[in-house]
C-alpha positions in Angstrom: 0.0 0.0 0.0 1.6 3.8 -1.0 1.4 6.4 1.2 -1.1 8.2 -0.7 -3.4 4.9 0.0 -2.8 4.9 3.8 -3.6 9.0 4.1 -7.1 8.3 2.1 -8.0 4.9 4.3 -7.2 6.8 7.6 -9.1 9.6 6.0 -11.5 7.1 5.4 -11.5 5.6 9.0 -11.4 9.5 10.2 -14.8 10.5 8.5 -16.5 7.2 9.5 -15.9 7.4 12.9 -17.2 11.0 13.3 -20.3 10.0 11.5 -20.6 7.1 13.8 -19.8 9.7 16.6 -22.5 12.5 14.9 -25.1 9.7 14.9 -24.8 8.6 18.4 -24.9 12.4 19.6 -28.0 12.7 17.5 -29.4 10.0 18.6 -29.5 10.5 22.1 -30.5 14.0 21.4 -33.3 12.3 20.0 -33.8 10.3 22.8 -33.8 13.0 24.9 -36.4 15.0 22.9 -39.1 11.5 22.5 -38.6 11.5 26.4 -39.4 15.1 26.7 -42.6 15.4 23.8 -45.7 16.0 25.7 -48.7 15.6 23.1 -50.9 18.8 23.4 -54.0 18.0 25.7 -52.4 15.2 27.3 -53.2 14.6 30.5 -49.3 14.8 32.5 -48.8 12.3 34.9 -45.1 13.6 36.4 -43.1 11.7 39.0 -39.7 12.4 41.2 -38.6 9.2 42.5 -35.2 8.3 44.0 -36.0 4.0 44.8 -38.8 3.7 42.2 -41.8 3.7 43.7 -43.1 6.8 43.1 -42.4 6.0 39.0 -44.6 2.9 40.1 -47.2 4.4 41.1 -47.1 7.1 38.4 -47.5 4.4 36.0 -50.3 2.6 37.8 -52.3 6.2 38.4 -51.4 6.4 34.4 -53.1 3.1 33.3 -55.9 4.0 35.6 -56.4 7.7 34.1 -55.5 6.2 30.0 -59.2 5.1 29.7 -60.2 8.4 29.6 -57.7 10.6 27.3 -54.1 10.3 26.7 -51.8 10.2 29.2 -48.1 11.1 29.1 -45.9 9.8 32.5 -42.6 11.8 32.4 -39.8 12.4 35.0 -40.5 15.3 36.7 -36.9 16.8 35.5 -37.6 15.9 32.2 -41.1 18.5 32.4 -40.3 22.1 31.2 -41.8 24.8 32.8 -43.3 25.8 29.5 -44.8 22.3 28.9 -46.6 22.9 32.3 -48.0 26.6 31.1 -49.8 24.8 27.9 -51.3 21.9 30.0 -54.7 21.9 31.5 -54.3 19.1 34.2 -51.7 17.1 35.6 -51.0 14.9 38.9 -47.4 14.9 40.3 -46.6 11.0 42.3 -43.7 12.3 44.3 -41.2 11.1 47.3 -38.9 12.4 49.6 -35.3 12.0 49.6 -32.9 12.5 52.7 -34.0 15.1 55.0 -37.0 16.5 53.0 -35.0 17.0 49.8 -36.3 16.2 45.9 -35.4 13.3 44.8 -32.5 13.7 42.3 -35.0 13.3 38.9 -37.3 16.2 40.3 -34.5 18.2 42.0 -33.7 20.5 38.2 -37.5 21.8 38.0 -38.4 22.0 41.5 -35.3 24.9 41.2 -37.0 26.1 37.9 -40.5 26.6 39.3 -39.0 28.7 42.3 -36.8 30.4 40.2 -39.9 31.6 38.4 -41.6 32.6 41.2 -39.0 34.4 42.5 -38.6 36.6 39.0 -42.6 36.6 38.2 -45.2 38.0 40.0 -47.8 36.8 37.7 -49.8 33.3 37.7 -47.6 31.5 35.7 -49.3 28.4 36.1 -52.9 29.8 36.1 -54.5 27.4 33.7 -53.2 24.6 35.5 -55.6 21.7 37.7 -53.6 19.4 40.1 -53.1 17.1 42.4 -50.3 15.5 44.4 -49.9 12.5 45.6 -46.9 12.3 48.5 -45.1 8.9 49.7 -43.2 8.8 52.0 -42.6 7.0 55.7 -43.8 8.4 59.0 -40.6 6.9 60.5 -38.6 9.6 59.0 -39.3 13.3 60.4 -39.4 15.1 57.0 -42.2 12.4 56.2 -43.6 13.6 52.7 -41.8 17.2 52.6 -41.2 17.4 49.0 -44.6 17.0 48.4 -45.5 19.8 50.8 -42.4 22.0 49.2 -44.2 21.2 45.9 -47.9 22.0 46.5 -46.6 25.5 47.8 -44.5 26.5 44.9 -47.1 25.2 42.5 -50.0 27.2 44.2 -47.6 30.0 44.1 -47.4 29.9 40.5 -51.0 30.2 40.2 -51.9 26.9 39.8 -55.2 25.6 41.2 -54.8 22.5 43.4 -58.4 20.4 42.7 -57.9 18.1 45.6 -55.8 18.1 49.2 -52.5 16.7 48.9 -52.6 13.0 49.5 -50.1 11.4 51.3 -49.6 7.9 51.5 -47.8 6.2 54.6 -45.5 3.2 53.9 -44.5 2.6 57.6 -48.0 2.3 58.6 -48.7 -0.1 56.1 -52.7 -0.2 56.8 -54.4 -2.7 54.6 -55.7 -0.1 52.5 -52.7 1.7 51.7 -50.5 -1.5 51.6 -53.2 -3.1 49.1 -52.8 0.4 46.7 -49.0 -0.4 47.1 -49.3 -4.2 46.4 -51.8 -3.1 43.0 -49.0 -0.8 42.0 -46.5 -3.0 42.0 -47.6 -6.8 41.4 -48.9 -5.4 38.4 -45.2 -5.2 37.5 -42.9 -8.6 39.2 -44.4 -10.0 42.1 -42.6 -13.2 43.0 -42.8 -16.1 45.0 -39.2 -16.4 46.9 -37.2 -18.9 49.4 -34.3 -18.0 51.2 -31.3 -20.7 50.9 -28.7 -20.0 52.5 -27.8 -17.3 55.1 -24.4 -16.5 55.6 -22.7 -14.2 58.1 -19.6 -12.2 56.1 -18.2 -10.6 59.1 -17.2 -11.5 62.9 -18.9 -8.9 65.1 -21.6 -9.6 67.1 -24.9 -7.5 67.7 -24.0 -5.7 64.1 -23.9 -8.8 62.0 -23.8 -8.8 58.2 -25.0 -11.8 56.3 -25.1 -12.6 52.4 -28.8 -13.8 52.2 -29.2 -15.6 49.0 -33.1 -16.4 48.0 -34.3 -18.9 44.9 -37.3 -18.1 43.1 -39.8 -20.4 43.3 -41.2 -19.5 39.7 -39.2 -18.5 36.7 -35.9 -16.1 38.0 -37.1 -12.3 37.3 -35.0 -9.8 35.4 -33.7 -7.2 36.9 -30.5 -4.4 36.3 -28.0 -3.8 39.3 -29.1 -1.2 41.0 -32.4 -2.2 41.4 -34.3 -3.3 44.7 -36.2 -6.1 45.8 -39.4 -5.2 48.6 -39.5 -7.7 51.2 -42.7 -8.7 52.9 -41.2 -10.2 55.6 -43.3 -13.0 58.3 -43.4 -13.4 61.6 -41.5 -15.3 63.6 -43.4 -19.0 63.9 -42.8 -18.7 68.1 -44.4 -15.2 68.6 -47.1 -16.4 66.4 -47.4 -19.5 68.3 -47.8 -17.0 71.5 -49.9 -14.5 70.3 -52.4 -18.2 69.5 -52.2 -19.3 72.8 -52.7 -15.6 73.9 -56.2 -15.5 72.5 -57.3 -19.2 72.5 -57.1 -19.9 68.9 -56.4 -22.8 66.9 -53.5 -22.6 63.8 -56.1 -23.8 61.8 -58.8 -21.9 62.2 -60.3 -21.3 58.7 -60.7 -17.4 57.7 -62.3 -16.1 54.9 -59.5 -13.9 53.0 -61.2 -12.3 49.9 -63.5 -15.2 49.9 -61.0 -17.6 49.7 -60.7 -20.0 53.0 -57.3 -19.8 54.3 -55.8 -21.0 57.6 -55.5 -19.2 60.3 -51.3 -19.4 61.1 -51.0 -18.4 57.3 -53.2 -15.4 57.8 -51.0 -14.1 60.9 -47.7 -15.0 59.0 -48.0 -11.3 57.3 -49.9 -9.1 59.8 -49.0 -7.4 63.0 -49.6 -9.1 65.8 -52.1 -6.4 68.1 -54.2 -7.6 70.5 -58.1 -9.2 69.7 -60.8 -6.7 71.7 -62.8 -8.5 74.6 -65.9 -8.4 72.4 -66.7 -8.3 69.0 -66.1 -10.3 65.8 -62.9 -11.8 66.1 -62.4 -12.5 62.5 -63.1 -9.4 61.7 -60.7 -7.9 63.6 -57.6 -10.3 62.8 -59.0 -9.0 59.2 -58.1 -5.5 59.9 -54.7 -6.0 61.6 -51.8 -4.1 59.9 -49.9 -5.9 57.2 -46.2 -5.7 58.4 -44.7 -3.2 56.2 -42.2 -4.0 53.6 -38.8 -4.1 53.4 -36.7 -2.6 50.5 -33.3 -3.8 50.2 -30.4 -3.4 47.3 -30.3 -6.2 45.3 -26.6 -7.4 45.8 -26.1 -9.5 42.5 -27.7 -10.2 38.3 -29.4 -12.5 36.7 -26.8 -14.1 35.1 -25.8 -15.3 38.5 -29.5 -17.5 38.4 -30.1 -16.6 42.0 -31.0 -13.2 44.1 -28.7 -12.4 46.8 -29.2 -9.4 49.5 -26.3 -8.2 52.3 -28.6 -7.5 54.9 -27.1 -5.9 58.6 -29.3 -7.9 61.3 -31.1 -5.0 62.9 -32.3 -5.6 67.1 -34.9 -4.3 68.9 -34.6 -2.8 72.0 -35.7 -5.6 73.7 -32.7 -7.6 71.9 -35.5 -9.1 69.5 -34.1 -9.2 65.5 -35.8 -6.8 63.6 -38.9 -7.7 61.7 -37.1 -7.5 57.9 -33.8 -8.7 58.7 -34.3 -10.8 61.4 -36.8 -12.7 59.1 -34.4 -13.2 56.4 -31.0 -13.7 58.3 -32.8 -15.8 61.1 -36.7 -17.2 60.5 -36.8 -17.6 57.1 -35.8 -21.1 55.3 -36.4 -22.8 52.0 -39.7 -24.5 53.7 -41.7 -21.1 53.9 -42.1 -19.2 50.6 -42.6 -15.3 50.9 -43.5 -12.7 48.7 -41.2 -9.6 47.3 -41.4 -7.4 44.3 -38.2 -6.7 42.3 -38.5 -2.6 42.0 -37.2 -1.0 39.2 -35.0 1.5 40.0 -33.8 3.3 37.0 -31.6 6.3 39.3 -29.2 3.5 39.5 -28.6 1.9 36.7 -25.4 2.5 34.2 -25.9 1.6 31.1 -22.4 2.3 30.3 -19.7 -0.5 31.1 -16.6 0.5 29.1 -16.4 4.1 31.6 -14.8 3.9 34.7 -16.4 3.9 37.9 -16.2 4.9 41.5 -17.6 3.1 44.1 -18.9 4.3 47.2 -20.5 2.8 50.5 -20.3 1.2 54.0 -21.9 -1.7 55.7 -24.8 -3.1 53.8 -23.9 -0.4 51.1 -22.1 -4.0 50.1 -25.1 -5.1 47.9 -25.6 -2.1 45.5 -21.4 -2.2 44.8 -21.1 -6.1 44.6 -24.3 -5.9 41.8 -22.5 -3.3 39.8 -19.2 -5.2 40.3 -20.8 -8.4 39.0 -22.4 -6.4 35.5 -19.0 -5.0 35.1 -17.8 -9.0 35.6 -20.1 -10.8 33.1 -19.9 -7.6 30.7 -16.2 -8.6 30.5 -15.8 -5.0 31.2 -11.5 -3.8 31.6 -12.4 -0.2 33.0 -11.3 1.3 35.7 -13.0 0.3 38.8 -12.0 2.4 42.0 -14.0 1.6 45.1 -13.5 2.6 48.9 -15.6 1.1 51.4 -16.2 1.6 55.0 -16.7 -0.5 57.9 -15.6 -0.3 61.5 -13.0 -3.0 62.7 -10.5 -4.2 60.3 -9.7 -7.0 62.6 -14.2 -8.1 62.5 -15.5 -6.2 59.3 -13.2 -7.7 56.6 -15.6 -8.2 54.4 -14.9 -7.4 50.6 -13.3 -11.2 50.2 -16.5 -12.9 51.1 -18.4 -10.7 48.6 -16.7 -10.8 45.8 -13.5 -12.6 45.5 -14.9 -15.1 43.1 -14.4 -12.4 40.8 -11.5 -9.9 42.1 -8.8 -11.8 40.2 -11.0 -11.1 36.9 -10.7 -7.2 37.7 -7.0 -6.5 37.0 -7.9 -2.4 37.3 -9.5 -2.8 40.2 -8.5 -0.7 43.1 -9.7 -1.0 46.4 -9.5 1.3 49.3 -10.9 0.6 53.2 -12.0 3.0 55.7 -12.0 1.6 59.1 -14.0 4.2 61.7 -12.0 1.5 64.6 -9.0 1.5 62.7 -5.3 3.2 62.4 -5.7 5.7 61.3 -9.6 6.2 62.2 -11.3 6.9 58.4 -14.5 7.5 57.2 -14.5 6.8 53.0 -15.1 10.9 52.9 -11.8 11.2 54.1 -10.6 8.8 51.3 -12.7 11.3 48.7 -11.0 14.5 50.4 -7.4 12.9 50.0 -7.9 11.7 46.2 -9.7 14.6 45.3 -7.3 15.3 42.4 -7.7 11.6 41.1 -11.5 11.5 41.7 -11.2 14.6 39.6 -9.4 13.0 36.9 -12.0 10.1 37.0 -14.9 12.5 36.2 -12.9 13.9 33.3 -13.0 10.7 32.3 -16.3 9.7 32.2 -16.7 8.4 35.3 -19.8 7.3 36.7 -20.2 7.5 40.6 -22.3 5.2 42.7 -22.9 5.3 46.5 -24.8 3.0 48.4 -25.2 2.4 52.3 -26.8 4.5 54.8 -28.3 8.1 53.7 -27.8 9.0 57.6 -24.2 9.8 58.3 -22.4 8.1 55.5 -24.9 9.1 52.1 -25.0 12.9 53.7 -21.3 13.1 54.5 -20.2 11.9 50.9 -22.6 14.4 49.2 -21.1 16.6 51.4 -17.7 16.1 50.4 -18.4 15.7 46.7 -19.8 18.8 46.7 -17.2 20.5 48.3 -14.6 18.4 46.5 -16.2 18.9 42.9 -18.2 22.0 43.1 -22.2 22.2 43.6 -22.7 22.6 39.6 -20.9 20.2 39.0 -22.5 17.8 41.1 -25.8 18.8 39.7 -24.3 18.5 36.4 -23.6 14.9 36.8 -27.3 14.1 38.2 -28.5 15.9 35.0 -26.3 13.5 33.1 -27.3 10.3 35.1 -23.9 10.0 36.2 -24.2 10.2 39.8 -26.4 7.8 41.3 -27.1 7.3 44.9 -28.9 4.2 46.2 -29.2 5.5 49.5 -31.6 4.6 52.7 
């Protein structure tokens, strides 16, 4: 080949590659745009939702409302203020994240709509009909805040709100409530689960972290690391067996559940265990009990692995009683007593893109959400960087990355791994990690690089948005949650 030939082919190669790049950028520019369109005279249906749920519910409300006219359910950041002026009615399925804070895909036009209300003093919004519905958990003192923060700016706009905010309680978990939250979301993967093997990862007692791994008992699911699976856990067969003798009652005492005739102990199995009145029907009452409320944990592995695992940290009462999630699936639970849990989509954390490197964040049970991502980035055959620091408190009891994912570690040959120990010399959190590396954190991001944190949102998930923000700059930050490059699985 002459010279002249190898110029023109890497011409060649040149101009095919950037038509290559021009139709990728136009592409998801076009993506973009098809996930913006809202149809004139749609009815908008617009979620914020940091786990899922709320997207859940949107879509159920959205299949409910479709009958009637179309319906368009979009990301709340992905609504422009200008969409909202031309639209006649819309209803707004939003959570709260942290201490009453957006969740991350609402967090953009939440700061638009007050930005506009700060700079206009007429009804921008004045043609608009709403309503609101708010989840959230009464456990948590900013219980449904963003929902709150939302019906104010929205009324401030000029917007007329056609019904009281609604907010919906998942820690009460009242049959009415929990059944809306069951339509929303068997309607998607309800499945039929046993837990096989329980296995305890670290040494330390009182604070124990197992490696739960469950089977399904029909066809495995799909899911995408990042996503999370909602527990409803049973109660332990003993207090059962006490509450029973409490109140007289036979196991199998047939009840009447929807009209289908179902023993008593398998009625009990899912509902809190209050006290029968003195008088009164009995059944009745045992009907109305409180479902126990669901658990949501990080899904710690993939499908390809053909089973579900979970790193679950054994929670205690004050009583010294395991927790009614956890204790059910580290202690009670065995491959003799199916239960029921919903894979939840949970598209905030999801990376589509393997061939980028990636920063991993978290402490204690924080373990699930990195081991999923490590395992796509396994059996994607995936040779980015992978840079994750971990906390935990005790070197010497809390050695636990091994356990989790040393099958695969060899396989990851840029892999780096950093641990904070809170017990150890010297005494780190993994925010001191980020402060340190700063400059190569920095150097990730200019790279591509997506960032994922998971653990606790209390202490650790505050303290590392914290830092990143101080590290990276605040519009920066928010530039990589606009870009779906920043995702933080976070409880």
């Amino acid at each position: 080949m002459t010279d002249n030939q190898r110029l023109l082919l890497a011409i060649a190669l040149c101009l095919v590659y950037c038509a290559w790049v021009g139709f990728m950028i136009f592409s998801h520019y076009a993506r973009q745009r098809d996930r913006r369109h809202v149809a004139s005279g749609a009815f908008i249906v617009a979620y914020a939702s940091q786990t899922g749920t709320a997207k859940q519910w949107a879509e159920y409300q959205a299949d409910l409302l479709g009958a009637e006219r179309p319906v368009k359910v979009i990301a709340l950041n992905d609504l422009a203020i200008d969409t909202l002026r031309k639209a006649r009615d819309a209803l707004f399925v939003v959570s709260t994240y942290g201490d009453g804070e957006p969740p991350d895909n609402g967090r953009r036009f939440y700061r638009a709509l007050q930005q506009h209300n700060k700079q206009h003093n007429s009804a921008l919004l004045q043609p608009l009909s709403y309503r609101i519905i708010a989840l959230g958990d009464s456990q948590y003192p900013a219980f449904c805040a963003f929902g709150e923060q939302l019906d104010d700016a929205l009324q401030q706009s000029g917007a007329t709100a056609i019904a009281a905010l609604k907010k919906v309680d998942r820690a009460q978990s009242q049959p009415s409530s929990s059944e809306t939250f069951e339509r929303a979301e068997s309607a998607l993967r309800a499945n039929t689960w046993r837990v096989t093997t329980q296995q305890q990862i670290n040494r330390a007692d009182r604070r124990e972290l197992f490696m739960v791994t469950l089977n399904a008992v029909q066809a495995l699911p799909t899911w995408q690391a990042g996503d999370i699976l909602d527990v409803r856990p049973h109660n332990d067969g003993a207090a059962m067996a006490e509450w029973l003798q409490k109140h007289d009652l036979s196991p199998d005492t047939i009840i009447a559940v929807k009209g289908t005739p179902t023993p008593l102990a398998q009625v009990l199995q899912t509902r809190q265990l209050t006290d029968l009145p003195a008088s009164g029907n009995a059944e009745q009452h045992i009907l109305r009990m409180p479902l126990l409320p669901l658990r949501s944990y990080s899904i710690a592995s993939v499908p390809e692995e053909g089973q579900l695992k979970l790193i679950v940290r054994k929670q205690y009462h004050p009583d010294g009683t395991p927790g009614i999630g956890s204790g059910w699936l580290t202690t009670y639970a065995g491959d003799k007593e199916p239960f029921c849990a919903y894979v939840k989509d949970n598209p905030l954390c999801h990376i589509a893109q393997h061939d980028v490197p990636l920063v991993l964040i978290g402490a204690g049970s924080g373990l699930a959400g990195i081991r999923a991502q490590l395992a796509k980035r396994y059996y994607t055959n995936s040779n980015a960087d992978i840079w994750l620091i971990y906390g935990e408190q005790s070197p010497q009891l809390d050695n636990v990355i091994p356990a989790a994912i040393d099958v695969w570690q060899a396989k990851f040959a840029r892999l780096n791994i950093q641990h904070a120990y809170s017990r150890g010399e010297p005494r780190q959190y993994v925010q001191d990690i980020v402060v340190a590396a700063a400059e190569e954190l920095q150097n990730f991001i200019d790279r591509g690089a997506h960032i994922y944190v998971c653990g606790s949102h209390q202490g650790m998930g505050q303290a590392v948005h914290q830092t990143l923000t101080e590290v990276l700059g605040d519009d920066a930050l928010m530039q990589l949650i606009d870009e779906q490059r920043y995702h933080r699985d976070t409880y």
